[in-house]
C-alpha positions as a Python dict, from the first residue, in 0.01 Angstrom:
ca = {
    (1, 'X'): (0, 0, 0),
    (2, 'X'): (123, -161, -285),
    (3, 'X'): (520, -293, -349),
    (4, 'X'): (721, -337, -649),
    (5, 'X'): (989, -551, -668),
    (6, 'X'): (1206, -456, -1007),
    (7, 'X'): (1096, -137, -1019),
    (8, 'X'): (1418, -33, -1233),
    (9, 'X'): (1329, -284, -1495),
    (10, 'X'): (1127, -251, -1772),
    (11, 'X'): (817, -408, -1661),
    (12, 'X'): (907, -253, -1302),
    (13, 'X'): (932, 82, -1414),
    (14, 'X'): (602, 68, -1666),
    (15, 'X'): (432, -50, -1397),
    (16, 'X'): (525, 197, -1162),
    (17, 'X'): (428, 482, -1436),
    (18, 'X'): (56, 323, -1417),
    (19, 'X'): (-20, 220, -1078),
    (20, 'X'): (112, 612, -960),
    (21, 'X'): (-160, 772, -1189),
    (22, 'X'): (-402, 591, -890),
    (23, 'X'): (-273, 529, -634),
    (24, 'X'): (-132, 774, -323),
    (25, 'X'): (191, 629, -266),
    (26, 'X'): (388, 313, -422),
    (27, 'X'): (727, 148, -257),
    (28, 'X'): (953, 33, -460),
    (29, 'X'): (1279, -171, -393),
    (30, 'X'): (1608, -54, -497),
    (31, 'X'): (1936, -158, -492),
    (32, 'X'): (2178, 142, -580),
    (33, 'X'): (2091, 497, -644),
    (34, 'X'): (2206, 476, -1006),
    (35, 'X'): (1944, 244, -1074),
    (36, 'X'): (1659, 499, -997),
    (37, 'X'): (1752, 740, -1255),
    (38, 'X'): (1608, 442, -1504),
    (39, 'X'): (1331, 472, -1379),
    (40, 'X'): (1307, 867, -1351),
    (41, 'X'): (1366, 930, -1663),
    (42, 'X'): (1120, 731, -1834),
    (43, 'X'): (858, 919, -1595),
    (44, 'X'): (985, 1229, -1745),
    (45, 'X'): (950, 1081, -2106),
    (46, 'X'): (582, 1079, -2042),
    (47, 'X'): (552, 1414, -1906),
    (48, 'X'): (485, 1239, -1544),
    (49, 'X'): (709, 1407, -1300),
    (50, 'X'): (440, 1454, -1000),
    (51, 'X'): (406, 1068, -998),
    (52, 'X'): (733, 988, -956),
    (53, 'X'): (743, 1141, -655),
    (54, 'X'): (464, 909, -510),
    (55, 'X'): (703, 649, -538),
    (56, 'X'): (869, 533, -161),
    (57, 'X'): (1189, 405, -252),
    (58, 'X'): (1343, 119, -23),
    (59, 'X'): (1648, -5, -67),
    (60, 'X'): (1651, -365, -52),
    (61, 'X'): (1711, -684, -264),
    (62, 'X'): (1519, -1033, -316),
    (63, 'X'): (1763, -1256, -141),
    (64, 'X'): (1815, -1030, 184),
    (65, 'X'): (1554, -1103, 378),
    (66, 'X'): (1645, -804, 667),
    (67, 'X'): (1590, -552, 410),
    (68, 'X'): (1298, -694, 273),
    (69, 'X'): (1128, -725, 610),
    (70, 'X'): (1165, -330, 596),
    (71, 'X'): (995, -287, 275),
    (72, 'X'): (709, -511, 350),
    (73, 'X'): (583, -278, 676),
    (74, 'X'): (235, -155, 580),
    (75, 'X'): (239, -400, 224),
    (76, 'X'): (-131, -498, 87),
    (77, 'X'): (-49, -603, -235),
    (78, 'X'): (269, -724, -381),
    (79, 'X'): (390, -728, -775),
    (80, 'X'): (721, -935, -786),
    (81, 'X'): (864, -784, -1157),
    (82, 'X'): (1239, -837, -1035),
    (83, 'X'): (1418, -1147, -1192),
    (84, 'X'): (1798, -1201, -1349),
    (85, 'X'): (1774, -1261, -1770),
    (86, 'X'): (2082, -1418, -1867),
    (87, 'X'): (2180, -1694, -2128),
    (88, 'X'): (2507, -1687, -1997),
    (89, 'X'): (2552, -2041, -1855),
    (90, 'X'): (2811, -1886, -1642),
    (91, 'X'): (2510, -1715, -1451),
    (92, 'X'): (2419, -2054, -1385),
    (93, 'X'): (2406, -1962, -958),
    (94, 'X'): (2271, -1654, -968),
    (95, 'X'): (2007, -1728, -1170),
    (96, 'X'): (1897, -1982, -923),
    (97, 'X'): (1966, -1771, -630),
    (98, 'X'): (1788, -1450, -769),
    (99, 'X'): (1524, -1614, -933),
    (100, 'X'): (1389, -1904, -705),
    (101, 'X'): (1546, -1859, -416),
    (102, 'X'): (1480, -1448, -421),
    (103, 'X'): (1111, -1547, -528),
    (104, 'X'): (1099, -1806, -236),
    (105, 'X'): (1191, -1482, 15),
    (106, 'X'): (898, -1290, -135),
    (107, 'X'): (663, -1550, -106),
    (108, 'X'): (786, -1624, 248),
    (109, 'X'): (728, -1336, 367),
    (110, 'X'): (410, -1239, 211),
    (111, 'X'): (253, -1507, 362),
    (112, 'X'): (397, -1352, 684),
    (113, 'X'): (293, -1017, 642),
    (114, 'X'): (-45, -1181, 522),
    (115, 'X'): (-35, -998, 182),
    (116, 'X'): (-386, -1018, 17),
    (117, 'X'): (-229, -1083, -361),
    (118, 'X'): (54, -1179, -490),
    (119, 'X'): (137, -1083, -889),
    (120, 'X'): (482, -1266, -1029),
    (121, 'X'): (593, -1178, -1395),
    (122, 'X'): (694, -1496, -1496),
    (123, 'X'): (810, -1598, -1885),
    (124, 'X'): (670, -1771, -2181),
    (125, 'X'): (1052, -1982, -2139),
    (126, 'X'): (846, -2153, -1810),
    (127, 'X'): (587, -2280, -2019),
    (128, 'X'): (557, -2602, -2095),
    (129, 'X'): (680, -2806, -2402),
    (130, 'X'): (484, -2899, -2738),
    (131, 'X'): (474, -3304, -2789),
    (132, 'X'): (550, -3406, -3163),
    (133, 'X'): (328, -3275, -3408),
    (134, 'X'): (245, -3034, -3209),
    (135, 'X'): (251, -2640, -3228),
    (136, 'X'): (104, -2430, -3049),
    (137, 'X'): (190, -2409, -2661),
    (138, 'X'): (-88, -2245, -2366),
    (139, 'X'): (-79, -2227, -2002),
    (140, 'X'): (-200, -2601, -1979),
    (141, 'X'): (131, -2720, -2204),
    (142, 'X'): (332, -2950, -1913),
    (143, 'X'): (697, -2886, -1884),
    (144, 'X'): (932, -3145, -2024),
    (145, 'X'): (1224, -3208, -1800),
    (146, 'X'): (1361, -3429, -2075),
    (147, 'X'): (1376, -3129, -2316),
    (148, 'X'): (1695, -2881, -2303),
    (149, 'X'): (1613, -2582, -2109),
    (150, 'X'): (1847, -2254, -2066),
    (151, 'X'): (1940, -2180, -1678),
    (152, 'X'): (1701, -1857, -1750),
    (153, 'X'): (1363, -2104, -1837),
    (154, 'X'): (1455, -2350, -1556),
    (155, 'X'): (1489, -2073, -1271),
    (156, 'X'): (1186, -1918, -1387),
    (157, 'X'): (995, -2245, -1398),
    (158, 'X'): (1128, -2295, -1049),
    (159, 'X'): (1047, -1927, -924),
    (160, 'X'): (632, -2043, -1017),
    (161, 'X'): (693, -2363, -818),
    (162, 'X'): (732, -2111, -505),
    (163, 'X'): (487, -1960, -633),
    (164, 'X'): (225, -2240, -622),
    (165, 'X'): (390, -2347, -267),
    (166, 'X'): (270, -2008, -149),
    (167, 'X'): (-40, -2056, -306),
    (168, 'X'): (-105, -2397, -110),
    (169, 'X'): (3, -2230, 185),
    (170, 'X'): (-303, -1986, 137),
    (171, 'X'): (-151, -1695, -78),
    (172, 'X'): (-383, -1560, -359),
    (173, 'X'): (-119, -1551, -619),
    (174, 'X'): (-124, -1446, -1013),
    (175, 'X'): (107, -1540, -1269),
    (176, 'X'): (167, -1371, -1604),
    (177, 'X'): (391, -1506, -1872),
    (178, 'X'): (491, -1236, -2132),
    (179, 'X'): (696, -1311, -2455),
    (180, 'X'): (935, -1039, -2561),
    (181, 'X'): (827, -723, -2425),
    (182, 'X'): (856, -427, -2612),
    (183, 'X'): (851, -110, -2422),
    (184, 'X'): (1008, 258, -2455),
    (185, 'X'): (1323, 362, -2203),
    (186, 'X'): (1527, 44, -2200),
    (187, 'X'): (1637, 32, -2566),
    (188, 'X'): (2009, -88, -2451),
    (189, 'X'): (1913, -400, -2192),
    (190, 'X'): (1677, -690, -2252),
    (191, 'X'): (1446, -712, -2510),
    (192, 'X'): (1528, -344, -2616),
    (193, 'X'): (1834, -433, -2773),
    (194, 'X'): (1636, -502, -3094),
    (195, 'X'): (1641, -158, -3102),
    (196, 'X'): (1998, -48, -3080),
    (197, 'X'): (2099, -314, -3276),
    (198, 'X'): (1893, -260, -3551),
    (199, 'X'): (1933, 116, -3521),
    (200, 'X'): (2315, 40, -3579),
    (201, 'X'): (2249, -169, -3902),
    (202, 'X'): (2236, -531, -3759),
    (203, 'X'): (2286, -767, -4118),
    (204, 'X'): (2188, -1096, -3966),
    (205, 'X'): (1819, -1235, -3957),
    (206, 'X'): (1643, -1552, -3885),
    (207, 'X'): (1289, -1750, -3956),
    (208, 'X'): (1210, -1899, -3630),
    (209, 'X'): (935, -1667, -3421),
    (210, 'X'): (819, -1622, -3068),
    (211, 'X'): (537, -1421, -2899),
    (212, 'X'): (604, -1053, -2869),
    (213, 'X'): (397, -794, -2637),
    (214, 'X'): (364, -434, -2515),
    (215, 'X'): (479, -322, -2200),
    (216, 'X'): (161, -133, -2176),
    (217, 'X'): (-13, -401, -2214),
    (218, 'X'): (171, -623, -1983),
    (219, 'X'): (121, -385, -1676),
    (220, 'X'): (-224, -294, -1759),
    (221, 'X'): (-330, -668, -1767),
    (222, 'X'): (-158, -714, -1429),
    (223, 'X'): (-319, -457, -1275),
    (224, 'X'): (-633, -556, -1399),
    (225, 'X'): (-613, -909, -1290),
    (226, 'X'): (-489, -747, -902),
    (227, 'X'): (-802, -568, -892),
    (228, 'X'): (-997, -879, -990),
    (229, 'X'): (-1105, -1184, -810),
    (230, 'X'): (-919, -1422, -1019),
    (231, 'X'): (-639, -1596, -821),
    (232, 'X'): (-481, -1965, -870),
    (233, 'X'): (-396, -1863, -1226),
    (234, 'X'): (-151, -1821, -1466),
    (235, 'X'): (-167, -1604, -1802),
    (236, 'X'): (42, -1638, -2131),
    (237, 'X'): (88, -1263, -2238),
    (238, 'X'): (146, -1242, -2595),
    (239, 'X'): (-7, -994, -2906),
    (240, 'X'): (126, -1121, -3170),
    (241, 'X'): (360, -1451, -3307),
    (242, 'X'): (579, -1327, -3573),
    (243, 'X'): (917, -1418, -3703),
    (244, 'X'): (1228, -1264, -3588),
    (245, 'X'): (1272, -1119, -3967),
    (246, 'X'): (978, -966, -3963),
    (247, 'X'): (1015, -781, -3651),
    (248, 'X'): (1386, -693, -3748),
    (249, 'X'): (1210, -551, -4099),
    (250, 'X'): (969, -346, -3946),
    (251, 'X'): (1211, -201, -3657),
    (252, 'X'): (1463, -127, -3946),
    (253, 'X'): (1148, 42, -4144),
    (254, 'X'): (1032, 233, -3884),
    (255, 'X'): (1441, 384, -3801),
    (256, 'X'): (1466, 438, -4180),
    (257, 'X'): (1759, 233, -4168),
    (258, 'X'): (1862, -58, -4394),
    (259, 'X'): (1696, -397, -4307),
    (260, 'X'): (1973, -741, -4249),
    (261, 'X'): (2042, -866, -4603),
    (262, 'X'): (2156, -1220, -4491),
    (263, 'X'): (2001, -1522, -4323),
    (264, 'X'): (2191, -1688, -4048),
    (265, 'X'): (2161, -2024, -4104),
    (266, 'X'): (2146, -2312, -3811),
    (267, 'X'): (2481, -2406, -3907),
    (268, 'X'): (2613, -2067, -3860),
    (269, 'X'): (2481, -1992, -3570),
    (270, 'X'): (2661, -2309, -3434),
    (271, 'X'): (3001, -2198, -3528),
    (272, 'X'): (2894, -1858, -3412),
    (273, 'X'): (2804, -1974, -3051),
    (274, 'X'): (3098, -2216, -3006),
    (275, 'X'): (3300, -1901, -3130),
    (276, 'X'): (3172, -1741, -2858),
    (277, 'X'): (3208, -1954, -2619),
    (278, 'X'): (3621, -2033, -2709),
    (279, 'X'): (3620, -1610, -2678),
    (280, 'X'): (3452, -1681, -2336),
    (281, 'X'): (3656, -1900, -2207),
    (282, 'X'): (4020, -1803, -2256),
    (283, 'X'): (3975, -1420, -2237),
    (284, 'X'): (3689, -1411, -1964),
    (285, 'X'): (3449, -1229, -2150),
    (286, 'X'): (3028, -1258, -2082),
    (287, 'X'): (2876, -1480, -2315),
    (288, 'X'): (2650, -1344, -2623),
    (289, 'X'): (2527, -1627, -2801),
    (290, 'X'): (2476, -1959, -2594),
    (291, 'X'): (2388, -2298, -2761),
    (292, 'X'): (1981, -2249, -2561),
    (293, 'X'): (1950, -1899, -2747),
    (294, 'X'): (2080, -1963, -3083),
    (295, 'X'): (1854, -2254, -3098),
    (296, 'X'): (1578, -2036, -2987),
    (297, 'X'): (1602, -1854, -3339),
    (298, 'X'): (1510, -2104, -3529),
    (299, 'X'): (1183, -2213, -3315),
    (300, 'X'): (875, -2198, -3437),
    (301, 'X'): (662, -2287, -3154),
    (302, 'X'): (376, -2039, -3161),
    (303, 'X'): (222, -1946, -2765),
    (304, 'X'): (-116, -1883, -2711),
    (305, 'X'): (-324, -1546, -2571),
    (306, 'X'): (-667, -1718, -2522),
    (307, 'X'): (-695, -1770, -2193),
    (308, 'X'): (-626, -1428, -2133),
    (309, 'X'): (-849, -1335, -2418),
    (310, 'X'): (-1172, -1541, -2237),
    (311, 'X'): (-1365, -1277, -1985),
    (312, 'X'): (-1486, -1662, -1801),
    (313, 'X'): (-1148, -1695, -1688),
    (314, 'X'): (-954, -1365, -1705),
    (315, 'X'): (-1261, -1157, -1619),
    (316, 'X'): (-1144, -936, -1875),
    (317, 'X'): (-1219, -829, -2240),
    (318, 'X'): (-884, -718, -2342),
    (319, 'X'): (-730, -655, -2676),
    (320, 'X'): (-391, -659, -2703),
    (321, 'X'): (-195, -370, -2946),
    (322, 'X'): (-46, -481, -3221),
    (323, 'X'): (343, -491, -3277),
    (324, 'X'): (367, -248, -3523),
    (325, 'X'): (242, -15, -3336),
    (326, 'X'): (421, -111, -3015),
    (327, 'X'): (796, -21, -3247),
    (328, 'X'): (642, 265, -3363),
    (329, 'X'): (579, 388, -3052),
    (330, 'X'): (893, 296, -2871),
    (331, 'X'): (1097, 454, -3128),
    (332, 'X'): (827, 792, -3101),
    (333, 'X'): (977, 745, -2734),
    (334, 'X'): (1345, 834, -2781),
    (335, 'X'): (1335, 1147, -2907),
}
């Protein structure tokens, strides 16, 4: 039997909606009821009802091992999709505790329960870091611990170090590494809030770019690689590299909606997120713009999908859909 961690996250829940279409029965970890109904509903959205009901719900969490020892009875394969995503540097701890020390729990105990693969959704932030003159980044790219890295990229670089432990320790392990993930039933968390923002007539754009990817795509690949013999590796998942305006343009184009009229400069963005962090600190209020993330607009780093792309390594031939379609369909989604 197969378990998903994160199953009321995007990737999760996507991943969930494919592996039911095969499989017989699916547990899933859960930590409140609420939660589920995430999850549910985007099963409905794609007219999949019956499957949902393949899905063995356990409630549990990543860094209680009792409960986790409960989910695990029975376990063959194991995709680990749940994680924290937070630029707050106030999450500081519990990005560390969810992250590496939650992924340490699942590795621990797969190797216990003598899982036959392990599948962790990692993040293009654990990749490594371009020297000068360079541009493009890959799986191979070596991590810089000179460099300024958000809490988010550091516990995620640390959850793959457990990872790798387990894999020494004889775990056949996979790790992806998506860019943004575009996906439909999650427009008002994560990546999704491209949408809603947009949607409500967001005026402020930048140049920098990152790697963007389906959902669909993201899942499909892990499964793939799962039912593979590849092990020992790691993946960069990523369609397309395109700049924050254009994505912004085309989301905007596709809700009919007026596209951001104004470029945020770097030195606007550095009174915004000291703004914000003045705000943060003498009325309590979560952080939205940290120094790490308004940086990250103004990248232009571009990531690489080759290895992915080469049937040697991967064993695949995949083609990844492009963006444009990805919005189109995501917005198709919420009616």
């Amino acid at each position: 039997m197969i378990l998903v961690t994160g199953g009321t996250g995007l990737v999760g829940a996507h991943l969930l909606l494919q592996v039911t279409a095969s499989e017989s029965q699916v547990r899933a970890l859960f930590r409140t009821e609420k939660s589920i109904a995430k999850t549910k509903a985007l099963f409905q959205r794609y007219d999949k009802e019956a499957q949902f009901e393949k899905i063995q719900w356990v409630q549990g969490d990543i860094i209680d091992i009792p409960s986790l020892e409960k989910a695990f009875s029975g376990i063959t394969y194991v995709y680990h999709c749940a994680a924290l995503i937070s630029y707050d540097p106030k999450d500081e701890d519990r990005l560390r505790k969810i992250n590496i020390e939650g992924t340490a729990n699942m590795v621990n105990l797969s190797l216990d329960f003598g899982i036959q693969k392990f599948c962790h959704v990692s993040s293009i932030a654990a990749l490594g870091d371009v020297k000068p003159n360079e541009t493009t980044i890959n799986e191979t790219t070596e991590w810089n611990p000179e460099v300024f890295h958000s809490d988010y990229a550091i516990s995620k670089y640390g959850a793959e170090m457990e990872i790798w432990r387990g894999q020494q320790e004889g775990l056949n392990v996979i790790i992806v590494n998506p860019g943004v993930i575009f996906g439909a039933g999650f427009n008002h968390q994560g990546s999704g809030v491209f949408f809603s923002k947009v949607k409500k007539g967001f005026p402020f754009y930048t140049h920098g770019s990152t790697g963007f990817v389906s959902v669909t795509d993201v899942v499909t690949v892990m499964i793939a690689l799962m039912n593979s013999s590849v092990s020992g590796e790691r993946f960069a998942l990523v369609a397309e590299n395109l700049t924050f305006k254009e994505v912004i343009y085309e989301i905007a184009k596709h809700y009919g909606v007026k596209p951001p009229t104004f470029e945020a400069k770097p030195w606007l963005l550095a009174i915004a997120w000291r703004l914000d962090w003045l705000t943060s600190t003498f009325f309590g209020t979560k952080r939205r713009l940290s120094k790490y993330s308004a940086n990250a607009l103004f990248s232009t780093d571009m990531i690489s999908n080759q290895k992915i792309k080469n049937p040697e390594i991967s064993g695949l031939h995949f083609d990844f859909q492009n963006i444009t379609e990805v919005i189109q369909e995501v917005i198709n989604k919420e009616s």
